[in-house]
N, C-alpha and C positions, 0 to 999 in steps of 0.2 A: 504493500500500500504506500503509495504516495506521502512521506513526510511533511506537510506543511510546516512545521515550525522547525525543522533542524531545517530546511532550503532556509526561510525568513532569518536564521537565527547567523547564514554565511551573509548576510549585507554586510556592507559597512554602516557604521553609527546612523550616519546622516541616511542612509537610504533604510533602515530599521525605524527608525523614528516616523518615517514618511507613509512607511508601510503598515506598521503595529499602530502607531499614533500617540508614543509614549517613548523616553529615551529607554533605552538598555535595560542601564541600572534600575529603574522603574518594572521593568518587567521579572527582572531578574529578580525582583524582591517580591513580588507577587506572584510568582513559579514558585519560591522556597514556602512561602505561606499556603500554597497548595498544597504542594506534596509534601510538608508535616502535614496536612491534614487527611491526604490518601495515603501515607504509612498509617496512620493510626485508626485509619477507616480498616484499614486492612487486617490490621491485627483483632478486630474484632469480626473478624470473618467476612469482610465484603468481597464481590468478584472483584479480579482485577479486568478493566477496561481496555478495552479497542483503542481506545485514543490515549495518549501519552498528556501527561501534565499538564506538557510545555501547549501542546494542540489543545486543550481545553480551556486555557489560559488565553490563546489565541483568539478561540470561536469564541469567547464573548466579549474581548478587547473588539474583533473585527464585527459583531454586533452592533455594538456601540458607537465605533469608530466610521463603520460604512452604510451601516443599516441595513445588509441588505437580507431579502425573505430568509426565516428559516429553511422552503425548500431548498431554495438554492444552494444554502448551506450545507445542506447534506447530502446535494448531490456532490459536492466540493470532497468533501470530508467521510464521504462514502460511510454517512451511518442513517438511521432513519430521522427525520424532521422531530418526534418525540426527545430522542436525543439531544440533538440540539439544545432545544427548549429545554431539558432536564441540565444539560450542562450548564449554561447561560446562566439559570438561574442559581445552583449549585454554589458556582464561584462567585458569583455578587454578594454571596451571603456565608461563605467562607472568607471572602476579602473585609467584608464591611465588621463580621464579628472578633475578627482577630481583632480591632482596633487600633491598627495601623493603618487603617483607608478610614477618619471620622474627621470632619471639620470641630473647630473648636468649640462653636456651640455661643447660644446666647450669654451663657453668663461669664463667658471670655470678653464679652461686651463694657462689665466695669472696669474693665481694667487698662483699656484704650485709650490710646489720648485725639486720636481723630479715626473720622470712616467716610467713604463713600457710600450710596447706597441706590439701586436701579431693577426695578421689575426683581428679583427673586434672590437675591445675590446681596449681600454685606460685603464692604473689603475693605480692610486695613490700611493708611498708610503704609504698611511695609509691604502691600500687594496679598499679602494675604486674607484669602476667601475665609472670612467668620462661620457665617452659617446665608442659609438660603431658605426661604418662603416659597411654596409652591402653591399659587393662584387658581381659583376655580374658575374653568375658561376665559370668559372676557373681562376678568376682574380686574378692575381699574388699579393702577400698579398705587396710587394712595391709598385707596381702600383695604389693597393688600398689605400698609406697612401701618396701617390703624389695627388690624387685625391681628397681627404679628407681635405688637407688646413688646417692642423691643427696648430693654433697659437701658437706655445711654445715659449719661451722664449730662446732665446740662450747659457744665463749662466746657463742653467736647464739642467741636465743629463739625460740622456732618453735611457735606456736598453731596445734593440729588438734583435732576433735571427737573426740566420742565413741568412733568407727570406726574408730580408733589406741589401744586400749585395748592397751597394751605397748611400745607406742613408748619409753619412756623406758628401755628394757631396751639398746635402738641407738642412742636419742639422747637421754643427761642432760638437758640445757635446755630438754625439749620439756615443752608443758601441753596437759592434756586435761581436761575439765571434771565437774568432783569431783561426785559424784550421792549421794545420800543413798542410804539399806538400811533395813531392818528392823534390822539391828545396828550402821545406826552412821546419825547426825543432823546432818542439817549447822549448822556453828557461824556465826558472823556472820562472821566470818574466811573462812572457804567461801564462802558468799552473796557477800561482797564481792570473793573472789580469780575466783570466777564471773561473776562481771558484768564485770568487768576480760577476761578472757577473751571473753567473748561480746562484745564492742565490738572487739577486735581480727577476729575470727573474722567480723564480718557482712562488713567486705570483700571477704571470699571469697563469702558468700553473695549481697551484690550484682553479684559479676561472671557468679556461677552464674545470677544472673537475666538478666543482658544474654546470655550465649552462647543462652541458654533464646528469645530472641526470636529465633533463626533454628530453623525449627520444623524443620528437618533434624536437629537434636539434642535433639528434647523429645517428638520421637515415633520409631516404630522406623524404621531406619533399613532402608533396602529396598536398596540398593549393595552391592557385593563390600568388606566390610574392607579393603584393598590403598589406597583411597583416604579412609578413615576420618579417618585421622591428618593426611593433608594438607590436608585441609579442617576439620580443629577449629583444625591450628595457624594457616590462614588465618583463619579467624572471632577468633582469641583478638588476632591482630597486629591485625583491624581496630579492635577495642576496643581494642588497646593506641596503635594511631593516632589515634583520635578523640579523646582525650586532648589531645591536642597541638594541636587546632584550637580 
């Protein structure tokens, strides 16, 4: 049978990255967190599997990363589409329990001294993703962070767009980016407290672009909700991991 992930695994860096959607080291730390968990699956008498580790690690990196139908996946990987789906789910919830794949969480929140904040996603001055809010359909992204209870601190500056027009009614410290009228002009004062704004604010809009390369979140999502959430918070932790390498 056709190796997939030992071909994937001779790239180089830069073409491993392009292909998985994760650098190396990243993968190579979520392969070892598997297979302690199928040594130990094992020892309690589980079959051993058709697909190797490293290929089950793969098929739901490339889930994520490509989106594409489970059939096709198992015509790829020569096992049946249940499969798949058994796999997929398998390791999102070997990864996310180990607790090496969790974002820091709301009450990593008092201890920040500033944040960005946009549609579903918290992020630190230091580029690191807090925690994330998932919206029920067309839930207005204010309504989503009234909802959400998020504890900041009020001497903490917290830059959001447009999409939070009234935020400062819940939270004093907050900026939201001053737009001219027909009744009113923006002053150089504006122009310059905007652009200040908008250099904080791209942070978020860069990390919105890295989740945006796993094509499971940039097109519609075809899964039951119920594992929505566990798989943006997995996708936000690996970008929060990749960091670190």
């Amino acid at each position: 049978m056709n190796d997939t992930y030992k071909n994937t695994e001779k790239l180089k860096d830069n073409d491993f990255k392009r292909a998985v959607g994760v650098k190396r080291e990243v993968f190579k730390k979520m392969l070892n967190i598997y297979e302690d968990y199928e040594v130990k699956k094992m020892k309690l008498g589980g079959r051993k599997s058709s697909l190797s580790a490293g290929n089950k690690v793969l098929i739901m990196l490339e889930y994520h990363r490509k989106y594409r139908t489970q059939f096709h996946m198992s015509t790829s990987y020569r096992v049946s589409e249940s499969t798949i789906s058994r796999v997929i789910i398998e390791v999102e919830k070997v990864l996310i329990r180990s607790g090496e794949f969790t974002l820091p969480g709301k009450k990593f929140l008092e201890k920040k001294d500033s944040f960005e904040i946009k549609g579903q996603i918290v992020i630190g001055s230091n580029k690191q993703i807090i925690c994330c809010m998932i919206g029920k359909g067309k839930e207005h992204d204010f309504n989503l962070f009234k909802r959400s209870k998020l504890n900041i601190k009020m001497n903490i500056p917290l830059f959001a767009d447009s999409g939070y027009l009234g935020i400062n009614k819940y939270y004093q410290n907050s900026k939201i980016p001053i737009k001219s009228s027909k009744l009113y002009k923006l002053t150089k004062e504006d122009k310059k407290e905007s652009r200040l704004q908008s250099s904080k604010r791209i942070l978020v809009e860069n990390v919105n672009a890295q989740i945006k390369t796993f094509k499971i979140f940039n097109e519609k999502y075809r899964n039951r909700r119920k594992r929505f959430g566990l798989r943006f918070n997995l996708v936000c932790s690996l970008i929060n991991m990749e960091r670190g390498f």
